[in-house]
N, C-alpha and C positions, 0 to 999 in steps of 0.2 A: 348332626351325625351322632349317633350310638359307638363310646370308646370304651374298648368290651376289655375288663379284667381278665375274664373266665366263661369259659362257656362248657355247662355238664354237659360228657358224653352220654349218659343213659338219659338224660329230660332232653336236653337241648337250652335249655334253660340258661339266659345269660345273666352274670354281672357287672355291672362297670364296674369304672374305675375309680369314678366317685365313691358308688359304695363300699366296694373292696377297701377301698384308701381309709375312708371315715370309719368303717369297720377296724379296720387295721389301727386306724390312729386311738381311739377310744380303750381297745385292749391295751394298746401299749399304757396308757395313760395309768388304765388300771391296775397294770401292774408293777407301775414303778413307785418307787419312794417318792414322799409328797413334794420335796426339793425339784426331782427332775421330771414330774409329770407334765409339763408343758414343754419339756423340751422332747422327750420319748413320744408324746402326741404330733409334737410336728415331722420327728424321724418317720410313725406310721403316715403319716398322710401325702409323704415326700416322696416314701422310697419306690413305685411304682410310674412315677410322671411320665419315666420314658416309655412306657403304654401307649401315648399321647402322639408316637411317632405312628406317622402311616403305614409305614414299612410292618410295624408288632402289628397294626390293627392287618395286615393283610396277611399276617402270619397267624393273629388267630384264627380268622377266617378262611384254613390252611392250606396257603399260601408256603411253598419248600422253600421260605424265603431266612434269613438268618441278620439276626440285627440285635446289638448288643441295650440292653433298657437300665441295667442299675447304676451305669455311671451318670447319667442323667439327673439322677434326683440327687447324686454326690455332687456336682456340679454347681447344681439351684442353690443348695444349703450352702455352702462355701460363697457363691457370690452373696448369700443374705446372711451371711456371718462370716466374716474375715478375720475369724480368731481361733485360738483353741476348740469353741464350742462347735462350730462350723467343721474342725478335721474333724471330731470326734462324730459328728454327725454324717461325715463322708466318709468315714472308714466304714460305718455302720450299713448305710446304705449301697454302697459298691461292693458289697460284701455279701448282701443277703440273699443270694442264692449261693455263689462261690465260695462264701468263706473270706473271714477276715485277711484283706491284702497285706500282703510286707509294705510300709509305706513310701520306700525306696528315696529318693532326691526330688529334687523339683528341676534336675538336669536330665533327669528319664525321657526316654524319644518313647512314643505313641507302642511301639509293638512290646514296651518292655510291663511286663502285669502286676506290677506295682500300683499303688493307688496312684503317684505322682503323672506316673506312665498313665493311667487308663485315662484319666481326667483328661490329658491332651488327644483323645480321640476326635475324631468327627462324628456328630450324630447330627441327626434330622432335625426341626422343628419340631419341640414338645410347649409350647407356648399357652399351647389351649388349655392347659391344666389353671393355667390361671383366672379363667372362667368359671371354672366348674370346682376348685380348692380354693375356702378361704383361710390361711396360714395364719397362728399367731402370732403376735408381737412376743418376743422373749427378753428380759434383762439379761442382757449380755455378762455381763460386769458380775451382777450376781452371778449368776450361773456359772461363772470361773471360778470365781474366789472359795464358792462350796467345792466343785470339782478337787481344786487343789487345799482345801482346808486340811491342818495339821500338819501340812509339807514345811514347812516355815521356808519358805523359796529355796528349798532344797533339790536342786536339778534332777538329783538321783531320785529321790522321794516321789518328786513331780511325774516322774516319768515313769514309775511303778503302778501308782493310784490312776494315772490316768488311763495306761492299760486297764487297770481295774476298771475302771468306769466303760469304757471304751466295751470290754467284751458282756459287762453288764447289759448298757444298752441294745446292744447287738442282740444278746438273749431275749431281752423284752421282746423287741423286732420281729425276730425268727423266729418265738412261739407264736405270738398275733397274728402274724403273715400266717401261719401253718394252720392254726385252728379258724381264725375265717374260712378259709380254703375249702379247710377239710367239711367246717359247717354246710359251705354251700355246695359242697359235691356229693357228700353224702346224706343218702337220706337217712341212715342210722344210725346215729352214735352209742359209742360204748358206753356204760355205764359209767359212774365215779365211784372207787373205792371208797366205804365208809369204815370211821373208829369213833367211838364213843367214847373218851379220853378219862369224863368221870367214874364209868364204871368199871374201864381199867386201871384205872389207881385205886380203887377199891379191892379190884381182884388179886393186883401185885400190894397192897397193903395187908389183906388178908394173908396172902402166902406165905410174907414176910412174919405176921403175928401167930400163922398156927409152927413155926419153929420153938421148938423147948430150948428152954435157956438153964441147960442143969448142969454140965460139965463147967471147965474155967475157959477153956474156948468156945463155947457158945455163949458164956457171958462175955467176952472179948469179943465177940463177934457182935455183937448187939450193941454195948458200949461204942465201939468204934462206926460201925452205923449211925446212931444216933448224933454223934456229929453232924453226919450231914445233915440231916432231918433239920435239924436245929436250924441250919444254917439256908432253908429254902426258901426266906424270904427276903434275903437279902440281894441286894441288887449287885450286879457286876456283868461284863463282858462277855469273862472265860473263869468258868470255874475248874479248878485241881483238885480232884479226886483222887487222891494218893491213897490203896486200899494193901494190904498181903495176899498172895493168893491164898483164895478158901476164905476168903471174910463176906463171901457174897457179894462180890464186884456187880455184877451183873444185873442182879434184883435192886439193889440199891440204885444203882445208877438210872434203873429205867424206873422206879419210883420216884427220885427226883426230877428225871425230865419232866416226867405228868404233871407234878407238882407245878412247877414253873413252867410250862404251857399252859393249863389253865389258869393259874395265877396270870400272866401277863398277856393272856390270848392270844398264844400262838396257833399256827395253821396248822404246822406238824412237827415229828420230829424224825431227824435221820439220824441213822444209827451207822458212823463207819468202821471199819471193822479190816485189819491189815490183810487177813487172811482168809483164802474160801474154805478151809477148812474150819473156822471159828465158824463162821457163817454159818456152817451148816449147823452146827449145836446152839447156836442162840436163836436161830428162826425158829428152829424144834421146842426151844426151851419158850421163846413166846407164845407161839402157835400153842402149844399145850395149856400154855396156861390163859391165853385170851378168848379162845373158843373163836366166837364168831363178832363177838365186841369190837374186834382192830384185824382187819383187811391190811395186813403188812404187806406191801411193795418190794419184792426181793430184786435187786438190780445187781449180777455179777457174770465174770465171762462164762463160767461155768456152769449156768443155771438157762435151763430156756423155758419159759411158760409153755412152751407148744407140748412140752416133753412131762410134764405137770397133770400126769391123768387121774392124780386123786383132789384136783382139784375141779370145781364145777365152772361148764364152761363160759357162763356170763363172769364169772371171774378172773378164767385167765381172760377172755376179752378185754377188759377191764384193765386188768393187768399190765397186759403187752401194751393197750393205749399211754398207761400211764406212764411206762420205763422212757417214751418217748421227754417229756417234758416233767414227771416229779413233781404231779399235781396231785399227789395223792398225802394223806395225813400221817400214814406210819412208814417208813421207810429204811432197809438195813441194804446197806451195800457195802464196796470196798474203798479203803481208801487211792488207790488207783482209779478208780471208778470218778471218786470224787475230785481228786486233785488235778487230773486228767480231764476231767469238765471243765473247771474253772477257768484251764491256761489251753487250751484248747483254740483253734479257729475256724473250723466248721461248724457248720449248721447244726446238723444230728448232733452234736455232742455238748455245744453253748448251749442248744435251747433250753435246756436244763437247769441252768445259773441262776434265774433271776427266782427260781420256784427254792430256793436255798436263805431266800427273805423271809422274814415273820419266823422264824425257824429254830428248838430245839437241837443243836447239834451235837450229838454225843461220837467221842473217837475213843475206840477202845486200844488197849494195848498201845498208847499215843506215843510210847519211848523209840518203838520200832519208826518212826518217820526218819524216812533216811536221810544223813546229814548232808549230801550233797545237793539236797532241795530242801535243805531245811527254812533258809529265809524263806521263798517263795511260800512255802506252804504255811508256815505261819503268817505272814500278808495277807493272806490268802483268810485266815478265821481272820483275823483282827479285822481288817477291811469290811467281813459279812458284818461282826457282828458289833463292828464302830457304827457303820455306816446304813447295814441295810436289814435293822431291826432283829437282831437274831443274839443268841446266848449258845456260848458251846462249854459243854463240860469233857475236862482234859481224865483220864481215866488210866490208871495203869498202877502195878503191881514195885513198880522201878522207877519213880519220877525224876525226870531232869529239872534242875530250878528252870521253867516252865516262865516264870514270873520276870527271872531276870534276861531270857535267849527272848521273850516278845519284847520287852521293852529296849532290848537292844538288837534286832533286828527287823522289827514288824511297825508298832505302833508306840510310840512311850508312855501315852496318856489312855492306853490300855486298860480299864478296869478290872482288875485281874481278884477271885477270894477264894483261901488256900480253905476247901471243906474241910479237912484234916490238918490241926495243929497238935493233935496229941500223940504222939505214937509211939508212948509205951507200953502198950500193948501188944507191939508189931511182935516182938519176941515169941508171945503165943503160939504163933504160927508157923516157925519155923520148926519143922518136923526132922530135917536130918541134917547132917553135919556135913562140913564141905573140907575135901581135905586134896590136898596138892602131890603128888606123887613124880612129877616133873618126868622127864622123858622116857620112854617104853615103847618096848616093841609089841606091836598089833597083838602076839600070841600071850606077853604077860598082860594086857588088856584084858583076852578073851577069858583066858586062866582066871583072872580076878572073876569075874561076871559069872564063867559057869560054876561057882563054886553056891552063888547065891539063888535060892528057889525061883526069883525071876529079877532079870537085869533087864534094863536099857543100857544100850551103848549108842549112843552119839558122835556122829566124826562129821568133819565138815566135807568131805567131797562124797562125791557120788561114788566115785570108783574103789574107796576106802570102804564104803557100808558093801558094795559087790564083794570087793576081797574078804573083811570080815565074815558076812553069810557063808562062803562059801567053805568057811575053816571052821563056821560052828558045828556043835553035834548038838542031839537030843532035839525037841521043839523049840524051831528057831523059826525068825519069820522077817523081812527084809522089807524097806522102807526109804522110796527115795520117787525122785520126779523123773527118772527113769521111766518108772512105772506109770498109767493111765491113772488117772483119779478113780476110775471104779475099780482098780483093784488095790488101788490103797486102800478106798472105803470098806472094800470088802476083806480084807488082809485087819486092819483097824478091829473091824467086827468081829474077829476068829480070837484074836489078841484079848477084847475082853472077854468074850465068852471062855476062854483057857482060864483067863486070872482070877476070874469069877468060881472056875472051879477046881484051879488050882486051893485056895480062899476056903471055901468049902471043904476037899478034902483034905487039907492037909492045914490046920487052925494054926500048927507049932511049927517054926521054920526050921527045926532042927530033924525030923525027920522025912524030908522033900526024895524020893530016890531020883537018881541021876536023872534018869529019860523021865521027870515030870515037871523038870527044872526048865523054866521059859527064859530065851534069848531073843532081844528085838533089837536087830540093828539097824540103825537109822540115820538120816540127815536131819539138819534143826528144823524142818517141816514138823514134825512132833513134838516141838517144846512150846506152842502155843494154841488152846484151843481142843487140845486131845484128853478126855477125863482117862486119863489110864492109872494106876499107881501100881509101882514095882518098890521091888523089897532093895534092891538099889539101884541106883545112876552111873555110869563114866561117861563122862563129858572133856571129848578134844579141847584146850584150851581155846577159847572164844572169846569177843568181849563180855564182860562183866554181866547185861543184860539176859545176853541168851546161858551164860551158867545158871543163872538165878532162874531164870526159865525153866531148862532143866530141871533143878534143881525141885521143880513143881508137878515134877513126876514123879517124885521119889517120896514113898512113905505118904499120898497124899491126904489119909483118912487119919493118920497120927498114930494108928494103932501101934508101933514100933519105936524100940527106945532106943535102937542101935543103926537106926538107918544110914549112911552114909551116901555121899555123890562124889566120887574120884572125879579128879580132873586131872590131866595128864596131856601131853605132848606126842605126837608121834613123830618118832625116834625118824623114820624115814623120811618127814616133812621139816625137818629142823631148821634146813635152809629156807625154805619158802617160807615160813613160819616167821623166819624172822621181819618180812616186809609186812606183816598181819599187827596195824598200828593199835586195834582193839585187843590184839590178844597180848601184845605186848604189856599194856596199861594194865592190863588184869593182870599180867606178872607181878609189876610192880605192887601191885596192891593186896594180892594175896601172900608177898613176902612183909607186907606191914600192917596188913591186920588178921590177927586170929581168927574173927570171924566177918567174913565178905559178907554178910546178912544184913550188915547193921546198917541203920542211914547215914553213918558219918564216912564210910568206906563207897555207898551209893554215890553220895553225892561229891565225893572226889573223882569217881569214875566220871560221869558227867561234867562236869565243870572242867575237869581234865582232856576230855574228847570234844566241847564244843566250844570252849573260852580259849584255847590256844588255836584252835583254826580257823581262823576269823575268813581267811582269803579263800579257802573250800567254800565253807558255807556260804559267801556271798556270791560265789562265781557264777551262780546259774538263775540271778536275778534279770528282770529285763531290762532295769539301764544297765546292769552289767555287760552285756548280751549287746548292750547299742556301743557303750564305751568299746567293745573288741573289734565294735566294724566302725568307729570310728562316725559315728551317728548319735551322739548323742541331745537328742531333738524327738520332739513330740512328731514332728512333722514327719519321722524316720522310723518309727518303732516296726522291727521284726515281728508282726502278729504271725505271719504260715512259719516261717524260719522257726521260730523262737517253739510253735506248735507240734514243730515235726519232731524237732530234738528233746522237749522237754517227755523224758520217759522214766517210772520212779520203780518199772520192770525193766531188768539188763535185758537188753535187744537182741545182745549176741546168741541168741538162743533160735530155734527152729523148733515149732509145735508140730510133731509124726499124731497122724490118727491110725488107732491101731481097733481094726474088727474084731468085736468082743459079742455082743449080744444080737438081737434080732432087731432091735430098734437100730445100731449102727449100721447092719448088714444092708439094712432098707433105705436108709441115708447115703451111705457109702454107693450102694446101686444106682442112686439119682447122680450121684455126682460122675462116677463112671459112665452114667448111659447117655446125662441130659445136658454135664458140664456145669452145670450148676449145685451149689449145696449153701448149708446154714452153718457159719461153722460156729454160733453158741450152743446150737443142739449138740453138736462134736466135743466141746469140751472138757468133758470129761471121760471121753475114748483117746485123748492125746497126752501123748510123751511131751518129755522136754530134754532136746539134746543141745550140744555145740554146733555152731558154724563148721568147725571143723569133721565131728561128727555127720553132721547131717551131709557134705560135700561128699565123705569116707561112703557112707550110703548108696550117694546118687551114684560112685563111679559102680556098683557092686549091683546096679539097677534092680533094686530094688523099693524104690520113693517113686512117687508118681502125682500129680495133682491137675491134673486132666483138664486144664486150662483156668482152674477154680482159685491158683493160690494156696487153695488148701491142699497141706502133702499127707499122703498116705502111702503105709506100708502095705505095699504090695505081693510081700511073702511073710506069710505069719510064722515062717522057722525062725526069722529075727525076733521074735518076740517070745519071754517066756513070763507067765503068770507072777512066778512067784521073785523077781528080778528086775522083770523090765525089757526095754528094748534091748537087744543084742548087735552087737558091730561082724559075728561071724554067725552063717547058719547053725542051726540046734546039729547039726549032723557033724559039725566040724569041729563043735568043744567036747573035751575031752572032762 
C-alpha cells in the first residue's frame, strides 16, 4: 500500500509519507544548531506518522471523513524518550498544525486540549511507519544537559530556557513542514530576496566618509563614531550602543552590523525598530542609499506589499514569500513584530524564530522595551544570541545599564561590550535647555508656545492635544492616533514643508508676524522617529526618557542659542498625575539636577525605575506564569495561555477603519460586498480608540465589520481630517 502525505490538486501527483517525513526531517536538521540537529531530524521524521492511520489515508483519498494525526507522533516520541527530551519533542509535534498546546496535568480526561489531554486519545493503528521510518538513536542524557545548560538547576531558569527551546524547535518544524509542502504543490516558487553585504558597507562607509568634519560638532560626531569602529572586532553577545541624538545613530549602527556579519558570516541582519513611524524613515533612509545592493524585507502591521506599487512585482512576490518565515538577508521590522514571534504559539507566527539564528540583531530606540516585559524580552536576546549563534547591538540615545538588567534578569554569563565609554562629548549635542515650570493651565501653556515662531506641545492624552488644537490660533496642526496613519503622514508632511519655509522666510526669529507662527500639538507618537525641529518644545511631565525624547525636537540642527523645552504639569490632571510612577521619578530628578541631560541624572532615572521593581518586571515571565497556576513543571507550561496574554500593544484599544482614498474605498467594498478583507492593507486607514469609546460608537450605529472582525466607520461625519475620529456627528459640534 501507497501512504500518501499530499496529493497536488492541479498534477494529481502524490507524496508519501516517507518522503514528506525525510523531506521534513532533513530541513529540520538543517536548520537547527549543531547540538539539536538529531534531535529536530527526528521531530521531522515523527511528526506525520499518524498519516499511517487508514482512516487519513481515506481522508486523503476524499473521504468527509475527520481523524485527528499529530498526537500520534507526540505519543511515539514520548514512549521512545521518557524524559524532558521526549515532552519537548511532543509538545512540538501535537502542535504542528494547531499551535503549541497548554500542557495542562497528566490528570487531564481525553476531551480536555491540553497536550496531557490529547495524548489520552484513541487513535488507530499507525505501526507501519516503522517499516517505512528509520529513526535515530539520540543521547538522551546529553541532549538534556545542553537543553538546560547555564540553568544551574534552577527551576525557574529551567522552565524559561526550555520554553525557549520548545518553541525553537517547533519553528524548525513548522517552517520544514510548510516549505516541503509548499515545494511539492507548487510549481513556482518565489524568488529569494538578495543583498550583497560587501558592497553595502562600502556604500554606508562612503556616506559616512563624504560627511565634512569642520564644525566642533561634526568633530564630536566623528570622534564618538569612531568608538565603535574601533571596537568591531571584538567578540561579545550584546553590544551597547549608547549614542546623543544627531551623532548619526542610524549610519553608524548599520555600518557596524555589516562589519560583523561579514566578519563572523552571518546570514542576515534584522533591524527592530519600536515604532512604524521610525520604520518608515529608516527604510527611506536605506532604500536611498542601498539602491538595489540589499533587497530589504519590510515586516510591520502597517505595511502591506500588495499596496507597494513602486515596487516591481517579482519582488513584492518575493517579499510577501519571505514575511512568512524571515528567510531573507536584510530585514527591519517592529519590535512587537519581533517579540510577539518569539513567545508566540502558532504556526504563522513561530515559523519565524528559528530564521533569527546566524543573525545580526540591531533594536533601535532599545530604552522604549516596556518594563512589564522587560525579563522576557531580554531572555529572549540573550537566549538567541548565547545559544543560537547571533549578536545583537543595544542602540539608543538614553541607555539603561543594559549590562547590569541582562545579567540580572536574563543570562549572567552574558557577554556583554559597552561601544561607548567615552562620553564627554555628549554635551555637544545637547542643543536646548530643559527648564521645569511645574503646574499650568492648558491656556498659559498655549500662551507660552504661541509667542515662539514654531512650537511643539506634547501632552500625554489624546483628548488633551483635541482640546489644545481647538484653542490654538494662527497655523496649527494636530497629532494623535485618533487620526488614520495617512493623515498623520500626510499632516507630518504639511508641518515640514511650513517649517521649511517658515526657515526660509523668515532666518531671524524676532520678526515671525503672528499668523506665520507654527503650532503642533501632539501625543509622544512624535518624540521618536519624526526629523522635525521647532524653535521650542513643552513637554507634559513624562518619564525621563520620553522628555529627553522630546527634547530631540527642539533646536535639532543647533542653529539657536536660546532654545528651550518647558516641561510642565497640567494643572487639570494633578490627581491622576500623581499615580504616573515615571513622571513622578522625573520630578524627583529634575528637582536635583540642574541639567536632566547629563548621564549621571540618566542613569539614576533608570536604575531608579527597573532596580526597585523587581516583582513587575518579573511577573510576566513563564515560570512566573506557571508559579500563579500553580504548575510549576516542564510537564505543565502554558504555551497558548501564556501566547494569548503576552501583548507589548495595550489591547484595551479598538482599530475603526476610516475611508480615505480610492484604494481603501476599493477594499472597504470587498469587505462590505464579499465579507471578507486584508486588514494589513487597512492599516493605515485605521484609528485607534477605547473600549469604552468604540462600545459609545456601536450604540450610536455607526461601526460595522460585516462579519470580518474588521470595524469600520460607517458614517464619515465622525470623522474629521484634521482631528481624528469624532464621538458626535460634524453636524452636532458646535
Amino acid at each position: 500500500m501507497i501512504y500518501k502525505a499530499h496529493v497536488c490538486e492541479t498534477t494529481g501527483e502524490v507524496q508519501t509519507i516517507k518522503e514528506h517525513s525525510e523531506n521534513t526531517a532533513e530541513l529540520c536538521r538543517s536548520f537547527a544548531v549543531p547540538d539539536l540537529r538529531e534531535i529536530l531530524y527526528t521531530i521531522g521524521l515523527t511528526h506525520d506518522v499518524g498519516k499511517f492511520q487508514h482512516t487519513f489515508q481515506r481522508r486523503i483519498d476524499g473521504d468527509n471523513v475527520k481523524i485527528e494525526h499529530s498526537i500520534c507522533g507526540a505519543r511515539e516520541v514520548q514512549k521512545l524518550h521518557k524524559n524532558a527530551l521526549g515532552l519537548l519533542m511532543a509538545y512540538c509535534i501535537a502542535g504542528h498544525h494547531s499551535g503549541l498546546p497548554d500542557g495542562g496535568s497528566k490528570g487531564d480526561s481525553e476531551e480536555m486540549p491540553t497536550l496531557w489531554g490529547r495524548l489520552k486519545r484513541t487513535t488507530e493503528d499507525y505501526d507501519e511507519y516503522k517499516q517505512e521510518l528509520c529513526l535515530p538513536s539520540l543521547d538522551d542524557a546529553k541532549s538534556i544537559n545542553y537543553l538546560i545548560s547555564g540553568c544551574e538547576m534552577q527551576l525557574d531558569s529551567i522552565i524559561d530556557q526550555f520554553a525557549f527551546w520548545t518553541r525553537y524547535a517547533y519553528s524548525c518544524l513548522v517552517d520544514a513542514d510548510s516549505l516541503d509542502t509548499a515545494e511539492f504543490c507548487r510549481v513556482n516558487m518565489p524568488r529569494h530576496l538578495h543583498a550583497d553585504f560587501q558592497k553595502a558597507l562600502s556604500l554606508v562607509s562612503a556616506k559616512l566618509d563624504s560627511f565634512y568634519c569642520v564644525t566642533a560638532l561634526q568633530k564630536s560626531r566623528a570622534v564618538i563614531q569612531e568608538q565603535v569602529f574601533q571596537k568591531k572586532e571584538q567578540q561579545a553577545d550584546i553590544y551597547l550602543m549608547n549614542m546623543p541624538t544627531g551623532s548619526g545613530k542610524t549610519l553608524c549602527s548599520v555600518r557596524f552590523a555589516l562589519e560583523r556579519a561579514l566578519r563572523e558570516e552571518k546570514k542576515r541582519i534584522i533591524y527592530i525598530i519600536p515604532f512604524n513611524g521610525i520604520i518608515d524613515q529608516t527604510v527611506k533612509t536605506l532604500e536611498d542609499l542601498f539602491g538595489t545592493t540589499v533587497e530589504i524585507l519590510r515586516h510591520q502591521s502597517t505595511f502591506s506589499y500588495e499596496d507597494a506599487e513602486d515596487k516591481e512585482e517579482d519582488y513584492r512576490d518575493a517579499a510577501k514569500n519571505a514575511t512568512e518565515n524571515w528567510d531573507a538577508p536584510f530585514i527591519v521590522t517592529t519590535a512587537v513584530q519581533f517579540f510577539e514571534t518569539i513567545y508566540a504559539n502558532k504556526r504563522g507566527k513561530l515559523r519565524k524564530m528559528h530564521n533569527m539564528a546566524d543573525s545580526i540583531l540591531v533594536f533601535d530606540e532599545v530604552h522604549t522595551m516596556p518594563s512589564k516585559y522587560l525579563q522576557p524580552c531580554l531572555q529572549a536576546i540573550a537566549y538567541i544570541t548565547k545559544y543560537l549563534n547571533s549578536e545583537a547591538l543595544f542602540l539608543t540615545a538614553t541607555m539603561p545599564d543594559f549590562e547590569r538588567l541582562i545579567k540580572q534578569y536574563a543570562l549572567p554569563d552574558s557577554n556583554i561590550c559597552n561601544l561607548i565609554t567615552d562620553k564627554s562629548l555628549f554635551s555637544q549635542f545637547q542643543k536646548c535647555k530643559y527648564k521645569y515650570l511645574g503646574a499650568m493651565s492648558l491656556e498659559s501653556v498655549m500662551f507660552i508656545a504661541q509667542r515662539s515662531p514654531s512650537a511643539l506641545i506634547i501632552v500625554n492624552r489624546k483628548e488633551t492635544a483635541r482640546q489644545l488644537y481647538r484653542e490654538a490660533s494662527g497655523k496649527k496642526y494636530h497629532l494623535s492616533t485618533y487620526m488614520t496613519a495617512y493623515d498623520r503622514n500626510r499632516v507630518i508632511e504639511s508641518i515640514k514643508e511650513e517649517l521649511v519655509a517658515l526657515e526660509n522666510e523668515f532666518p531671524s526669529p524676532d520678526f515671525v508676524p503672528e499668523n506665520r507662527r507654527i503650532t503642533v500639538i501632539s501625543t509622544s507618537l512624535i518624540e521618536a522617529g519624526v526629523d522635525l525641529d521647532f524653535h521650542m518644545v513643552c513637554r507634559e511631565i513624562s518619564g525621563l526618557d520620553s522628555i529627553l525624547q522630546a527634547g530631540g525636537r527642539c533646536n535639532r540642527e543647533g542653529k539657536r542659542d536660546d532654545a528651550e523645552v518647558i516641561i510642565f504639569e497640567n494643572e487639570e490632571m494633578i490627581s491622576q498625575a500623581s499615580e504616573d510612577e515615571r513622571a513622578n521619578l522625573t520630578k524627583g530628578l529634575l528637582e536635583k539636577y540642574p541639567d536632566i541631560f547629563c548621564p549621571e541624572c540618566i542613569k539614576e532615572y533608570y536604575d531608579r525605575l527597573y532596580f526597585m521593581r523587581e516583582t513587575e518586571i518579573q511577573k510576566y515571565t513563564m515560570h512566573q506564569y506557571c508559579k500563579d497556576r500553580s504548575c510549576l513543571d516542564i510537564n505543565s507550561i502554558p504555551f497558548k495561555q501564556y501566547a494569548e496574554e503576552f501583548a507589548m500593544i495595550d489591547s484595551r484599544t479598538v482599530s475603526v477603519v476610516v475611508e480615505q482614498d480610492d484604494n481603501s474605498k476599493k477594499w472597504l467594498d470587498e469587505i462590505r460586498q464579499m465579507g471578507k478583507g486584508n486588514a494589513r492593507q487597512l492599516q493605515k486607514y485605521a484609528c485607534s480608540i477605547s473600549w469604552k469609546e468604540f462600545e459609545d460608537l456601536l450604540k450610536q450605529h455607526v461601526l460595522a465589520d460585516y462579519g470580518t472582525g474588521i470595524w469600520c466607520l460607517t458614517n464619515l461625519d465622525y470623522y474629521d481630517r484634521d482631528i481624528g475620529i469624532l464621538f458626535e456627528a460634524k453636524d452636532y459640534i458646535i
